[in-house]
Each structure stands twice: as structure tokens, then as C-alpha cells.
CHARMM-style PDB file with segment names, atoms N, HN, CA, C and O in Angstrom:
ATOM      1  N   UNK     1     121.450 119.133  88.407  1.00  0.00      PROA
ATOM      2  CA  UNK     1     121.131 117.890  89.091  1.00  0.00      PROA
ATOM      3  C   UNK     1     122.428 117.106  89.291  1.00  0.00      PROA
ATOM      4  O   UNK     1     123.256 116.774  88.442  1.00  0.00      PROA
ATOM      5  N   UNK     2     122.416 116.901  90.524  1.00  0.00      PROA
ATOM      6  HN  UNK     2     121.744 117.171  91.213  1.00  0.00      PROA
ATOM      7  CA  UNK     2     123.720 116.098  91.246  1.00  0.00      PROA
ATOM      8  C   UNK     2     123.624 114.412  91.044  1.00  0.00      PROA
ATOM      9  O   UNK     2     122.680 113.804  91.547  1.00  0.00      PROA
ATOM     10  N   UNK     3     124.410 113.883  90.463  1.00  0.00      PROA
ATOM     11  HN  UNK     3     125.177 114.377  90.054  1.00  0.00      PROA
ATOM     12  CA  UNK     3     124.530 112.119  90.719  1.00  0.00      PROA
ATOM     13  C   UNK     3     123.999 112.121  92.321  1.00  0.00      PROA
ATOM     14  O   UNK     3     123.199 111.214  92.550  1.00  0.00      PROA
ATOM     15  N   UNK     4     124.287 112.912  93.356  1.00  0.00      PROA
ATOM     16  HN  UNK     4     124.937 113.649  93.170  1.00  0.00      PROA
ATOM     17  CA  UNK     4     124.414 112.194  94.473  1.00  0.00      PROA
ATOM     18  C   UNK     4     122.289 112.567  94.920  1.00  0.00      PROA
ATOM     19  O   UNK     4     121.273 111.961  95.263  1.00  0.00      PROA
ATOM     20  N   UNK     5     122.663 113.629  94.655  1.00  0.00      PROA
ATOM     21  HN  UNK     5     123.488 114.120  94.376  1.00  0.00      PROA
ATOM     22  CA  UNK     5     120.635 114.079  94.929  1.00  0.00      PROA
ATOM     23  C   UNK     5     119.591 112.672  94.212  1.00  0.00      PROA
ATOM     24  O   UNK     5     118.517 112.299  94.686  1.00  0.00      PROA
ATOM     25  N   UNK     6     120.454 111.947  92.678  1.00  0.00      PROA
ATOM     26  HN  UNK     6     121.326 112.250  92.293  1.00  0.00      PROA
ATOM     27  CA  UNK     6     119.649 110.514  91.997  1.00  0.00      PROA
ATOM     28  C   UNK     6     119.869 109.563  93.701  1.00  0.00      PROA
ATOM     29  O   UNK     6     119.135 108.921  94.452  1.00  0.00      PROA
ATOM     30  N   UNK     7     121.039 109.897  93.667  1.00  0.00      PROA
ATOM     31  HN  UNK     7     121.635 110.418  93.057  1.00  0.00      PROA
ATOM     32  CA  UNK     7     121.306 108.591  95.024  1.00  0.00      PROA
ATOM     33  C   UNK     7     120.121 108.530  95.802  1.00  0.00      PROA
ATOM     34  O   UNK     7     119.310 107.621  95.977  1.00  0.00      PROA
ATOM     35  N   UNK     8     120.214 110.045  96.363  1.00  0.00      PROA
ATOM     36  HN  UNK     8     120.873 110.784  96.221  1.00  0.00      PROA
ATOM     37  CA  UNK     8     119.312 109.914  97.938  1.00  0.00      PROA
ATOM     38  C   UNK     8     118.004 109.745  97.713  1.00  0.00      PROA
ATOM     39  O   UNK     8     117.206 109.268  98.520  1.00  0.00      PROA
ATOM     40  N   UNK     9     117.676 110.274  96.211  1.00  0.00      PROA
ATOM     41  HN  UNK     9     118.324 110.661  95.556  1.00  0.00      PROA
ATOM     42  CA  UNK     9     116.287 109.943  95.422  1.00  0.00      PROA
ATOM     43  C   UNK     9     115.620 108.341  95.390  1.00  0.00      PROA
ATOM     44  O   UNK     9     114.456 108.067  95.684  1.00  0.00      PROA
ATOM     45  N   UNK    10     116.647 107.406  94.967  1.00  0.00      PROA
ATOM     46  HN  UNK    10     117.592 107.629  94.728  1.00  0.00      PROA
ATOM     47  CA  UNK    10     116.887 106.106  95.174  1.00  0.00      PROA
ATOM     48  C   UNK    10     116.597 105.483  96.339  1.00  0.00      PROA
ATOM     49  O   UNK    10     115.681 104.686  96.543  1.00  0.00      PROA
ATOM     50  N   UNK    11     117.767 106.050  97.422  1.00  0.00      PROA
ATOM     51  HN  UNK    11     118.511 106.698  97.257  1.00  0.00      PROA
ATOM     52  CA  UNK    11     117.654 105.473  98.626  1.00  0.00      PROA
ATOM     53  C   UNK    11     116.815 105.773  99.531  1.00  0.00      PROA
ATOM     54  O   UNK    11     116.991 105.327 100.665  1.00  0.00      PROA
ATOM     55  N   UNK    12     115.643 106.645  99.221  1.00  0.00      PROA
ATOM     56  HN  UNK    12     115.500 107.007  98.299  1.00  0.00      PROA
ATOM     57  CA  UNK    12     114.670 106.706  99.801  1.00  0.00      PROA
ATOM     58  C   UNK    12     113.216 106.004  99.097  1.00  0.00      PROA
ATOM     59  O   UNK    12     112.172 106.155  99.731  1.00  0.00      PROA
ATOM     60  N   UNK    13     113.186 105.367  98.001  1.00  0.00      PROA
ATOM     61  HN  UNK    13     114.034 105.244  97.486  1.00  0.00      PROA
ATOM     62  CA  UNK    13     112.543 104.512  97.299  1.00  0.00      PROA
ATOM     63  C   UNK    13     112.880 102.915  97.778  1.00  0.00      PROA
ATOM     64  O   UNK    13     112.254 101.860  97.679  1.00  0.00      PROA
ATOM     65  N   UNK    14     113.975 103.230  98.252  1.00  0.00      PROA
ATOM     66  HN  UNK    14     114.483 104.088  98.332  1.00  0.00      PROA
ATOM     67  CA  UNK    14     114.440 101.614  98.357  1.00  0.00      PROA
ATOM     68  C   UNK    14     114.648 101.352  99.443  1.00  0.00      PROA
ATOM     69  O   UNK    14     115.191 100.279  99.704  1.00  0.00      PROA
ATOM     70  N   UNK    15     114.198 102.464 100.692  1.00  0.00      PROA
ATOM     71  HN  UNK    15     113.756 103.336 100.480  1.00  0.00      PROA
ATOM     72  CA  UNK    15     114.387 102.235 101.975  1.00  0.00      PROA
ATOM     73  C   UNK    15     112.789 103.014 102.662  1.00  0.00      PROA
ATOM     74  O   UNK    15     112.581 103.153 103.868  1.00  0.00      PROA
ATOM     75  N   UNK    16     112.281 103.236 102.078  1.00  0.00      PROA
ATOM     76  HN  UNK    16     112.450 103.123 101.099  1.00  0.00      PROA
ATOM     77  CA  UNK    16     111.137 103.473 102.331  1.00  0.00      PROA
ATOM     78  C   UNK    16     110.656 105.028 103.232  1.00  0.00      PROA
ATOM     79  O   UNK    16     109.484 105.338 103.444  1.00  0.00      PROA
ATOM     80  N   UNK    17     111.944 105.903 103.692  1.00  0.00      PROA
ATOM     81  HN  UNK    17     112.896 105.652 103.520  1.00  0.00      PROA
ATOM     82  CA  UNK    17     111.616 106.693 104.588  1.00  0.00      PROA
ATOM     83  C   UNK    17     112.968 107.952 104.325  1.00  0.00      PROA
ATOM     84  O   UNK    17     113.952 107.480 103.756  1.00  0.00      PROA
ATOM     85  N   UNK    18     113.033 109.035 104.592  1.00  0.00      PROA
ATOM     86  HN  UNK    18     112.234 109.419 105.055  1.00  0.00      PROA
ATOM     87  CA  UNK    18     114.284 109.895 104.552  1.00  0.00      PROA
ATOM     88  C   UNK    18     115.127 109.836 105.721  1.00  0.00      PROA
ATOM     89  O   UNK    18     116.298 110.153 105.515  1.00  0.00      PROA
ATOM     90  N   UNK    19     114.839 109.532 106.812  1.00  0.00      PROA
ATOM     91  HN  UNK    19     113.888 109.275 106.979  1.00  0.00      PROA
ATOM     92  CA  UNK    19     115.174 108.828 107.827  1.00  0.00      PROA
ATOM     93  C   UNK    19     116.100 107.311 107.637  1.00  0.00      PROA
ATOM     94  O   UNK    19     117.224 107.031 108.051  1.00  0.00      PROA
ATOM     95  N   UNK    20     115.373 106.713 107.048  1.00  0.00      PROA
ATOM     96  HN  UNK    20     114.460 106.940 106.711  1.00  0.00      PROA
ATOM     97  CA  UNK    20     116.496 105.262 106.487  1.00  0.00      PROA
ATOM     98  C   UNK    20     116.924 105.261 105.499  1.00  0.00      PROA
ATOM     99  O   UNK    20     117.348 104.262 104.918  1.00  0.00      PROA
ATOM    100  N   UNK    21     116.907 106.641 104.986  1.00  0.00      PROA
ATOM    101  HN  UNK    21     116.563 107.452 105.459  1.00  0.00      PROA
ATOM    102  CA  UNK    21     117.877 106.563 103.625  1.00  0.00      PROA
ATOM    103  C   UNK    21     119.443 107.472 104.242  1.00  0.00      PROA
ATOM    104  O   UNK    21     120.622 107.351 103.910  1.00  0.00      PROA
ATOM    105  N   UNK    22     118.992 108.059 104.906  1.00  0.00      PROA
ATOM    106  HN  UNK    22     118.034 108.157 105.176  1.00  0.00      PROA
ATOM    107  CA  UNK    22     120.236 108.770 105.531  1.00  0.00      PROA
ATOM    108  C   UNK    22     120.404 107.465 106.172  1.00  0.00      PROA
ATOM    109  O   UNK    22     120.067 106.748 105.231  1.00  0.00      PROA
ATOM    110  N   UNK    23     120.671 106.727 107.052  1.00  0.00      PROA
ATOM    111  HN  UNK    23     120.944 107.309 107.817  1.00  0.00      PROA
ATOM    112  CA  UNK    23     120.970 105.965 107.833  1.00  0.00      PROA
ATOM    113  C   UNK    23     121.688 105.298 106.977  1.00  0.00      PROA
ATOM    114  O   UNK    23     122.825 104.975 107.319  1.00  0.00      PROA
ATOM    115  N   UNK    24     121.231 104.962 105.765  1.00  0.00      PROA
ATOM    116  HN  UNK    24     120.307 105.224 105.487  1.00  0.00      PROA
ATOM    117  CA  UNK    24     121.678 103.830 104.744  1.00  0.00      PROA
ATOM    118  C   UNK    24     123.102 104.317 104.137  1.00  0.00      PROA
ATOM    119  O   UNK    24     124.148 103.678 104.248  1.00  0.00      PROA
ATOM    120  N   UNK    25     122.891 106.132 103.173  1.00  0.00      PROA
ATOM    121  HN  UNK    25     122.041 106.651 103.082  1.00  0.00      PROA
ATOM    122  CA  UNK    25     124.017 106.817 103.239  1.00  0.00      PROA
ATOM    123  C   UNK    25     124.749 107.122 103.889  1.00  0.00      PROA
ATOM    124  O   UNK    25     125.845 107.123 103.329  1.00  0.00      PROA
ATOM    125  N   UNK    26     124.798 107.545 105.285  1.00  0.00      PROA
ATOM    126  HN  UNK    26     123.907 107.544 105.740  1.00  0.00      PROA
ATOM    127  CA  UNK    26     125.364 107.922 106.144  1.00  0.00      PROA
ATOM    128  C   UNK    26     125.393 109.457 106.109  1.00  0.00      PROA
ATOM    129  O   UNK    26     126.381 110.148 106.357  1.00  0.00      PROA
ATOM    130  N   UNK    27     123.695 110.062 105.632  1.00  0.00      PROA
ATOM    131  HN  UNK    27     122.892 109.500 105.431  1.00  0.00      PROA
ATOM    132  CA  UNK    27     123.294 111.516 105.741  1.00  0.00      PROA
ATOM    133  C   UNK    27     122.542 111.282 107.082  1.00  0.00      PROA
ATOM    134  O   UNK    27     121.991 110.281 107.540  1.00  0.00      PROA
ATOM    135  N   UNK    28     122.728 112.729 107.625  1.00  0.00      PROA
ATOM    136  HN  UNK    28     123.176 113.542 107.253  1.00  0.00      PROA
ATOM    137  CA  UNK    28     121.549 113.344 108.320  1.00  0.00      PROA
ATOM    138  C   UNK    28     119.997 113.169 107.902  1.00  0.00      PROA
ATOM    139  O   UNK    28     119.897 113.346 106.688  1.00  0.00      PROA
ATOM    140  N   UNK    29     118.967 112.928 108.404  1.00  0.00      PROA
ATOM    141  HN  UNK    29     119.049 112.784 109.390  1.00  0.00      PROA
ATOM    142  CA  UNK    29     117.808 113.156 107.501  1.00  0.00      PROA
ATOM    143  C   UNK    29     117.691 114.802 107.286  1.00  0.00      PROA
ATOM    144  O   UNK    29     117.036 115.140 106.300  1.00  0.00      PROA
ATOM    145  N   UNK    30     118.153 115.664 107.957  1.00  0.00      PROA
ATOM    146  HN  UNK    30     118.685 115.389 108.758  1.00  0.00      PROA
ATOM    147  CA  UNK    30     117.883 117.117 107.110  1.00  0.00      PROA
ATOM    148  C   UNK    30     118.701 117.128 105.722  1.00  0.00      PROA
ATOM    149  O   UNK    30     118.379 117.499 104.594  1.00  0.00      PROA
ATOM    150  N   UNK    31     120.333 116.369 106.448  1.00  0.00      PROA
ATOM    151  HN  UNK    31     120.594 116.068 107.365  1.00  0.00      PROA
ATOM    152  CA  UNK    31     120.590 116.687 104.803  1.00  0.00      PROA
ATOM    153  C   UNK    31     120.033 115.667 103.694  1.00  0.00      PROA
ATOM    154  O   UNK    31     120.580 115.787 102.598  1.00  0.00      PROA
ATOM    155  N   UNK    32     119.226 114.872 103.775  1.00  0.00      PROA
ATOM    156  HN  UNK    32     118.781 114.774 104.665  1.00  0.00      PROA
ATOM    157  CA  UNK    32     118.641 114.399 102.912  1.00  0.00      PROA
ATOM    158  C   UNK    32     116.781 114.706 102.501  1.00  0.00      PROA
ATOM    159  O   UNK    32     116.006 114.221 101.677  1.00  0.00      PROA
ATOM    160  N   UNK    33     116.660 115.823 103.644  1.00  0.00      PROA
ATOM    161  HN  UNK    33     117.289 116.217 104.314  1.00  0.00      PROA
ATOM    162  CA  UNK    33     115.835 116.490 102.876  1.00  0.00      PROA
ATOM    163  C   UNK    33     115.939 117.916 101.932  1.00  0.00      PROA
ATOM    164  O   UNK    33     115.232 118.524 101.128  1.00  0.00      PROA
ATOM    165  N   UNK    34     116.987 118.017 102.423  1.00  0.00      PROA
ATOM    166  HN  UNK    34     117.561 117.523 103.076  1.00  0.00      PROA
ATOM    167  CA  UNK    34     117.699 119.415 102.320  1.00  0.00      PROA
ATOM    168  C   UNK    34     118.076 119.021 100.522  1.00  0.00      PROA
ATOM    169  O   UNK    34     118.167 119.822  99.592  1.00  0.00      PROA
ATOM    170  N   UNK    35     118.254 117.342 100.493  1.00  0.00      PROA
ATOM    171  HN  UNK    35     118.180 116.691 101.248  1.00  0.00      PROA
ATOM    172  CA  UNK    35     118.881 117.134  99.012  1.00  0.00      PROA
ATOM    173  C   UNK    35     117.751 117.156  97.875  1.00  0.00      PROA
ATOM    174  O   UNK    35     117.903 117.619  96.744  1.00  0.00      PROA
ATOM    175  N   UNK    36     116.593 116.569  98.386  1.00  0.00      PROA
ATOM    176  HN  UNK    36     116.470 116.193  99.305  1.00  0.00      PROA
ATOM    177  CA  UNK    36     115.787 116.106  97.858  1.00  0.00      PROA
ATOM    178  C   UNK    36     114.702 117.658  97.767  1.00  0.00      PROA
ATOM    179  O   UNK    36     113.851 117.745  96.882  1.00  0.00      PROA
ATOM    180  N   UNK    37     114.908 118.776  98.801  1.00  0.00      PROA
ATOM    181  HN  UNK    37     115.599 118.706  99.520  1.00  0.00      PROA
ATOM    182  CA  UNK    37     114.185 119.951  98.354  1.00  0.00      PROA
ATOM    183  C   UNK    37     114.521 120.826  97.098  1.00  0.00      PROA
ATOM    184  O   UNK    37     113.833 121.473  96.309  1.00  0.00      PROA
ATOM    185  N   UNK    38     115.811 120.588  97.232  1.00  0.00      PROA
ATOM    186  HN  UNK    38     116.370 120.062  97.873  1.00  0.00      PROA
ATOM    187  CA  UNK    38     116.692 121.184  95.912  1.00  0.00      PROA
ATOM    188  C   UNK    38     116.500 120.504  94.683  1.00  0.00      PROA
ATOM    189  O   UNK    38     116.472 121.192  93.662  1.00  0.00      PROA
ATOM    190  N   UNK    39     116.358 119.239  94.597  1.00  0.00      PROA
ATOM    191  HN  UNK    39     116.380 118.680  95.426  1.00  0.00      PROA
ATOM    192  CA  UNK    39     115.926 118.692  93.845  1.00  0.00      PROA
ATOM    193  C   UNK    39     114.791 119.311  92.764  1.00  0.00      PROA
ATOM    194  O   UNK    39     114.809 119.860  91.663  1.00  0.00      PROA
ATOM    195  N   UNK    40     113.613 118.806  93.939  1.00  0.00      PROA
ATOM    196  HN  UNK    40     113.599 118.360  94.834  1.00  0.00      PROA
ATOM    197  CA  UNK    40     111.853 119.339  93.349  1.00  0.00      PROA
ATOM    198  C   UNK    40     112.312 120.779  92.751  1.00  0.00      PROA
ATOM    199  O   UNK    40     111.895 121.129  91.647  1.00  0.00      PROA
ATOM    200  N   UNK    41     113.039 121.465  93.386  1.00  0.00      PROA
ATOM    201  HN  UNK    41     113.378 121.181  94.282  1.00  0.00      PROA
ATOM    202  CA  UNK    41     112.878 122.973  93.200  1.00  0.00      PROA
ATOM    203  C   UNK    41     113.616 122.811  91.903  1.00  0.00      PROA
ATOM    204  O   UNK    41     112.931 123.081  90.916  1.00  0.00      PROA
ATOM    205  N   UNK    42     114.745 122.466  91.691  1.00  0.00      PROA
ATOM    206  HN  UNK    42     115.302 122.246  92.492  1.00  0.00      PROA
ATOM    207  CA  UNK    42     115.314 122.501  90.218  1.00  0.00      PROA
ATOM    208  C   UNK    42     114.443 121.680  89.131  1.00  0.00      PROA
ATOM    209  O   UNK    42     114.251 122.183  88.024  1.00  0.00      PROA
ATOM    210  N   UNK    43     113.991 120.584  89.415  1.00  0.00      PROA
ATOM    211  HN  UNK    43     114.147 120.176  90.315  1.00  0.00      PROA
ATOM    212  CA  UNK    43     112.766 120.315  88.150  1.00  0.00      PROA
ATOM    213  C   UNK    43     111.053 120.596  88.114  1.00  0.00      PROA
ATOM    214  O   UNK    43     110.044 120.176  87.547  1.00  0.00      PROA
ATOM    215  N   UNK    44     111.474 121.601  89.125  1.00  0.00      PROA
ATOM    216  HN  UNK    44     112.294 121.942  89.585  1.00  0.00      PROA
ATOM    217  CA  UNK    44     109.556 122.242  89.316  1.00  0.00      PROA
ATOM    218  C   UNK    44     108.307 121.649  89.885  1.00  0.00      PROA
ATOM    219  O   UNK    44     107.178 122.138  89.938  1.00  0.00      PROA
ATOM    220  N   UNK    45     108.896 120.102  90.437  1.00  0.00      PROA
ATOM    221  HN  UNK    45     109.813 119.705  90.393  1.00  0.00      PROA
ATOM    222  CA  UNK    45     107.751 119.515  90.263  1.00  0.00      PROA
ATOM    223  C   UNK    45     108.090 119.093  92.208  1.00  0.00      PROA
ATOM    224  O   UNK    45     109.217 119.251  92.678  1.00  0.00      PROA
ATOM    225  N   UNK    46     107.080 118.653  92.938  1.00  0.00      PROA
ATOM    226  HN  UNK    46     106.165 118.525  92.556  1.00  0.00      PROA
ATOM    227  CA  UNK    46     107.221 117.731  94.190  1.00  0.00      PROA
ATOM    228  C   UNK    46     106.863 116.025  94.147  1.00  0.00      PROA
ATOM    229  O   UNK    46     105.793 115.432  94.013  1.00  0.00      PROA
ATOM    230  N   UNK    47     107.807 115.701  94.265  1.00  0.00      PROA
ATOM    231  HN  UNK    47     108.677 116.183  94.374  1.00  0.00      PROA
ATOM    232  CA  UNK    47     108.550 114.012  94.119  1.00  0.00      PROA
ATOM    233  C   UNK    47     108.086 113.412  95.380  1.00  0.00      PROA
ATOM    234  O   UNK    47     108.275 112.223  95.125  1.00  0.00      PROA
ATOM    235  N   UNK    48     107.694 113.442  96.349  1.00  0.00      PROA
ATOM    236  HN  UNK    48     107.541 114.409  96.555  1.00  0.00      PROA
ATOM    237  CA  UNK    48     107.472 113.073  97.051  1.00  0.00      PROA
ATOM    238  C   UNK    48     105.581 113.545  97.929  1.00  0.00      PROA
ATOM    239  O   UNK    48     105.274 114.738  97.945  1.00  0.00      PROA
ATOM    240  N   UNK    49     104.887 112.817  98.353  1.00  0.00      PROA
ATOM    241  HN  UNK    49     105.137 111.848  98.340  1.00  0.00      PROA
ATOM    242  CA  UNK    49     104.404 113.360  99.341  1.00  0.00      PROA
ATOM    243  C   UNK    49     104.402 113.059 100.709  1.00  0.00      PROA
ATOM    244  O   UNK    49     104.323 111.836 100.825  1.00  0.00      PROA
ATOM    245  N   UNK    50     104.442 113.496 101.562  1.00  0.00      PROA
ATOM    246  HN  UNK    50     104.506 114.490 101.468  1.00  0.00      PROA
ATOM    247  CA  UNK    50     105.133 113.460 102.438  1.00  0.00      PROA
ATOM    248  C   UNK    50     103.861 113.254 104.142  1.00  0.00      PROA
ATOM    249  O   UNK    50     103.106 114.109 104.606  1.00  0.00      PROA
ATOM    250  N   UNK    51     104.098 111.866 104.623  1.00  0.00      PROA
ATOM    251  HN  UNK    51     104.711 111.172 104.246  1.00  0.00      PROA
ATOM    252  CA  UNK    51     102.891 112.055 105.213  1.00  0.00      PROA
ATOM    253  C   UNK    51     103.890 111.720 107.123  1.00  0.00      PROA
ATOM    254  O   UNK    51     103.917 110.545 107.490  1.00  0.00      PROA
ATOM    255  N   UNK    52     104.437 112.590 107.884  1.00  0.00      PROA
ATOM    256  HN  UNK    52     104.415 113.545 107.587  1.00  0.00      PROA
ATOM    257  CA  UNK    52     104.801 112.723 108.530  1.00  0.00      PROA
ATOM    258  C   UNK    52     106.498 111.882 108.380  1.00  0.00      PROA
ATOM    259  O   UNK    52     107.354 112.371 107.643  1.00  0.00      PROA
ATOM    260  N   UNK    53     106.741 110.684 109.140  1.00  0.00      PROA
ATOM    261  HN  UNK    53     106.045 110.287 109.739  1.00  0.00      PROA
ATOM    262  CA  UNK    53     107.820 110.246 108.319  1.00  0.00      PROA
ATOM    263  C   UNK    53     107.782 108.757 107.426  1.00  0.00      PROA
ATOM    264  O   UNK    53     108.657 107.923 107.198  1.00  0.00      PROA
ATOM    265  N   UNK    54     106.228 108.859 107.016  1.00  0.00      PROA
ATOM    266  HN  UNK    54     105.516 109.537 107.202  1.00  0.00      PROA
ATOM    267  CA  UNK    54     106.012 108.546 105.573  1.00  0.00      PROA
ATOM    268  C   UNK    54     106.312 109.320 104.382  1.00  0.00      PROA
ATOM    269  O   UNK    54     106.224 110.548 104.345  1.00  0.00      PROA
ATOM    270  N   UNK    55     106.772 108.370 103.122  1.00  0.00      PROA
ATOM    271  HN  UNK    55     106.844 107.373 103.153  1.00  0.00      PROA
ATOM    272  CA  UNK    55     106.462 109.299 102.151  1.00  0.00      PROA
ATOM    273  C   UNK    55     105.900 108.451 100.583  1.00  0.00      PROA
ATOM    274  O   UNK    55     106.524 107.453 100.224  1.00  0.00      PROA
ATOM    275  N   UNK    56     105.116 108.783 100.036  1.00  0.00      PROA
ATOM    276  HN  UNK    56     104.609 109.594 100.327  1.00  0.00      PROA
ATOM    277  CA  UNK    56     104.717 107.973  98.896  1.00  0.00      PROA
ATOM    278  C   UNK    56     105.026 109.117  97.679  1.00  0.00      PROA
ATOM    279  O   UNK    56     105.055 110.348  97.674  1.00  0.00      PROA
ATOM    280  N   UNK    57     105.242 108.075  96.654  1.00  0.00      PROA
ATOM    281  HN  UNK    57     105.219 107.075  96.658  1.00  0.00      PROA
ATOM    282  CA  UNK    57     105.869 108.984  95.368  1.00  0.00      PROA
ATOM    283  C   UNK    57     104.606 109.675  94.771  1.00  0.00      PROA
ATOM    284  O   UNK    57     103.563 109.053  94.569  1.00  0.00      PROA
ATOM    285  N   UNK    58     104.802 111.302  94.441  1.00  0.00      PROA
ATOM    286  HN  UNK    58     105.649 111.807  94.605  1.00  0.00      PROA
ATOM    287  CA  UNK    58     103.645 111.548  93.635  1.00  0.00      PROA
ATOM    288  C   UNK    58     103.415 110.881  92.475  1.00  0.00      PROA
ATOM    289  O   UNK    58     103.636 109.677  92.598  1.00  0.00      PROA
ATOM    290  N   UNK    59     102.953 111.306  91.092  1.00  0.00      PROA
ATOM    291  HN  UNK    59     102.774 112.285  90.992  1.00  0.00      PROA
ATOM    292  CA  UNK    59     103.052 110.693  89.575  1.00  0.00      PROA
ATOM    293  C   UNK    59     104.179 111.645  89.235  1.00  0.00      PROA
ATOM    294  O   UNK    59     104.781 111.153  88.281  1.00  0.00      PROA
ATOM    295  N   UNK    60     104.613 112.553  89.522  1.00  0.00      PROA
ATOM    296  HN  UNK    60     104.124 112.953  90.297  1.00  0.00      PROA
ATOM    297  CA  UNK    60     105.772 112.862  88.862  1.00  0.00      PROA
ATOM    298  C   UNK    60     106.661 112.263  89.349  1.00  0.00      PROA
ATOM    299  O   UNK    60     107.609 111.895  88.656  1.00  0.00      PROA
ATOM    300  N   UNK    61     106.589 112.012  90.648  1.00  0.00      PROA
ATOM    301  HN  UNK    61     105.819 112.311  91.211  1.00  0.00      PROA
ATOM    302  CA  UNK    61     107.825 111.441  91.462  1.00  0.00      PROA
ATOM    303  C   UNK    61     108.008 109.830  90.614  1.00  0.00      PROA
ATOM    304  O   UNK    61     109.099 109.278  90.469  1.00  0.00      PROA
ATOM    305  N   UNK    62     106.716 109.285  90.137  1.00  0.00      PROA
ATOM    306  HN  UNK    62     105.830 109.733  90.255  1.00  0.00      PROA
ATOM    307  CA  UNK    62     107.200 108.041  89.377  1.00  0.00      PROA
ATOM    308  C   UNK    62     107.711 108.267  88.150  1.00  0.00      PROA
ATOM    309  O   UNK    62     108.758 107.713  87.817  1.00  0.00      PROA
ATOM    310  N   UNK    63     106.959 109.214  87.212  1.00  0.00      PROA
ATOM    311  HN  UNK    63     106.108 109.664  87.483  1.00  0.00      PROA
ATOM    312  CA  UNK    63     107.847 109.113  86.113  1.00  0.00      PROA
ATOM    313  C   UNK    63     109.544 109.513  86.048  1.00  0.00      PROA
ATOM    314  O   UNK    63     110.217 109.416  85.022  1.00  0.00      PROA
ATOM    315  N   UNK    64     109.921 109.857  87.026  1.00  0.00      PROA
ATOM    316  HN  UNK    64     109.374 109.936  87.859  1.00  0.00      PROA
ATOM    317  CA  UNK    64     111.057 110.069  87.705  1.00  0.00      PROA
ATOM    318  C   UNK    64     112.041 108.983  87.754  1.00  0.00      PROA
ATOM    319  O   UNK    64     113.192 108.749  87.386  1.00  0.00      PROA
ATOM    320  N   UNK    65     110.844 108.298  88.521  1.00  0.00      PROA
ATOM    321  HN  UNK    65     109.909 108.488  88.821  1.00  0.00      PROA
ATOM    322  CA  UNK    65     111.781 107.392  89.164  1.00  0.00      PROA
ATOM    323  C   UNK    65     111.975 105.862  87.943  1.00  0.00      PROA
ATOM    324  O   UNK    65     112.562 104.805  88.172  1.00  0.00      PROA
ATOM    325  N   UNK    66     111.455 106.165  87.045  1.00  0.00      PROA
ATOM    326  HN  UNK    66     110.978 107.024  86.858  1.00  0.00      PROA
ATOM    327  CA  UNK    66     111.541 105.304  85.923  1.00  0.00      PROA
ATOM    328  C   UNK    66     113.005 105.571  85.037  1.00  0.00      PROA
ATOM    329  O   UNK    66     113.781 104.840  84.420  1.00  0.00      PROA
ATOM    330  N   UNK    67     112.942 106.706  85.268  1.00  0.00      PROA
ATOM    331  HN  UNK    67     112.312 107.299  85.769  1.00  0.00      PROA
ATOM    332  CA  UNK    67     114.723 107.673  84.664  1.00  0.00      PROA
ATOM    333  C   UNK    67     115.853 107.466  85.545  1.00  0.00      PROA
ATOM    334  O   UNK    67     116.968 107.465  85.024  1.00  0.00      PROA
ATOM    335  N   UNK    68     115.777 107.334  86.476  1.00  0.00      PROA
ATOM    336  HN  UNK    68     114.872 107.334  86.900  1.00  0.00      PROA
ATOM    337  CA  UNK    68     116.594 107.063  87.569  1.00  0.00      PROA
ATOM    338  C   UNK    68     117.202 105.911  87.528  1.00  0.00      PROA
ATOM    339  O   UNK    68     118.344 105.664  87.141  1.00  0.00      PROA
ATOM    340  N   UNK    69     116.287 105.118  87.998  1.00  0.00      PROA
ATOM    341  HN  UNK    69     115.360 105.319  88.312  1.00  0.00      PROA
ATOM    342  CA  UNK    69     116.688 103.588  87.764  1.00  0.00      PROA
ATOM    343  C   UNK    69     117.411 103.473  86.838  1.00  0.00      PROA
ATOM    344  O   UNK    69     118.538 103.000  86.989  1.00  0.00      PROA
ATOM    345  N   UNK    70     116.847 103.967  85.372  1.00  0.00      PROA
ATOM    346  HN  UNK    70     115.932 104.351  85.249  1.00  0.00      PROA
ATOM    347  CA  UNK    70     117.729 103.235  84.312  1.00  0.00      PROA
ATOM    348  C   UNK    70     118.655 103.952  84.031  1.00  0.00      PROA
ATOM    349  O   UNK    70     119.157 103.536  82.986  1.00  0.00      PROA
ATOM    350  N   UNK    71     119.504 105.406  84.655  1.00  0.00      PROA
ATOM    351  HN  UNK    71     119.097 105.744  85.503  1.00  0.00      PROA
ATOM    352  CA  UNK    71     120.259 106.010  84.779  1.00  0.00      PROA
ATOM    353  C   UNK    71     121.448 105.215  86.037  1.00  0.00      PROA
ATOM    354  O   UNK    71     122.677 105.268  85.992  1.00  0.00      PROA
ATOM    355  N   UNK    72     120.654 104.573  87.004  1.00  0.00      PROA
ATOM    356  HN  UNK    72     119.655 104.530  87.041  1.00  0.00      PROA
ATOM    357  CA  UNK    72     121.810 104.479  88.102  1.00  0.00      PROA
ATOM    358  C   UNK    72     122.022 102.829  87.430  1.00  0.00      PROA
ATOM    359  O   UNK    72     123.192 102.447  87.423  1.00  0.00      PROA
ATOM    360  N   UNK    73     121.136 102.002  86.962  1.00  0.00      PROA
ATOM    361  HN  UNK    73     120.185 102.312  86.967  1.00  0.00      PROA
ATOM    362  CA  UNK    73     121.347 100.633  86.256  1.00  0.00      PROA
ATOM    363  C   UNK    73     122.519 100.904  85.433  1.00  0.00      PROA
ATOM    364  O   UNK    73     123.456 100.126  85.610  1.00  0.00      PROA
ATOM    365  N   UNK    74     122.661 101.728  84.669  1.00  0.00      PROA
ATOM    366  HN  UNK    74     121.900 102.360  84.526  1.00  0.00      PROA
ATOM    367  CA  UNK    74     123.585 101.873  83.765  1.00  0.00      PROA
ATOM    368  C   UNK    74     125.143 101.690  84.580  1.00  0.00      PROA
ATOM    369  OT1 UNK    74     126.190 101.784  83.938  1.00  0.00      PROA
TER     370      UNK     74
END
């Protein structure tokens, strides 16, 4: 797991879309799905669900995102 994959994890929580999180980073939205597939696949689980270019957090995707935060707070 990459610091930068927490980023785009983030900036799509805090921008609401993978589309305005690249915009925000200055990714592509493939490569920020491309970040966030690698992701799920390295901790087994899908973080997202994905409802065209909506996306709402699953329950894993929250207990996630509870680690995150206080990983990127730090």
C-alpha cells in the first residue's frame, strides 16, 4: 500500500467523485481508478460502490476510511 493510493482514497471521499479527485490531484480519472483498483485488490475487500460516476463507501470502505484519516491527520 502506497501513501499516494491513501491520497486518492481521501480525495475521492472529500471530493465526492473519481472524476474530481483526479481533477483535484492532477490524475486522470483512469489513473485514479486504476489506483484505487489496486488498492481493493491488495486488501481483498471493494471500498467503494460504484453507481455510474457516483460512488458511496461500502462498510469496509468506512472502516477504512477511519484508518486513513488518522493516518493522513498524523
Amino acid at each position: 500500500m502506497l501513501l499516494a493510493q491513501l491520497q486518492v482514497f481521501h480525495a475521492i471521499l472529500k471530493h465526492g467523485s473519481f472524476t474530481h479527485a483526479g481533477e483535484y490531484l492532477h490524475l486522470s480519472q483512469p489513473a485514479v481508478s486504476s489506483s484505487i483498483k489496486r488498492l481493493e485488490e491488495e486488501l481483498g475487500v471493494e471500498l467503494f460502490h460504484r453507481f455510474g460516476k457516483q460512488v458511496q463507501l461500502t462498510e469496509a470502505g468506512k472502516v477504512f476510511e477511519r484508518h486513513v484519516s488518522r493516518l493522513l491527520a498524523s
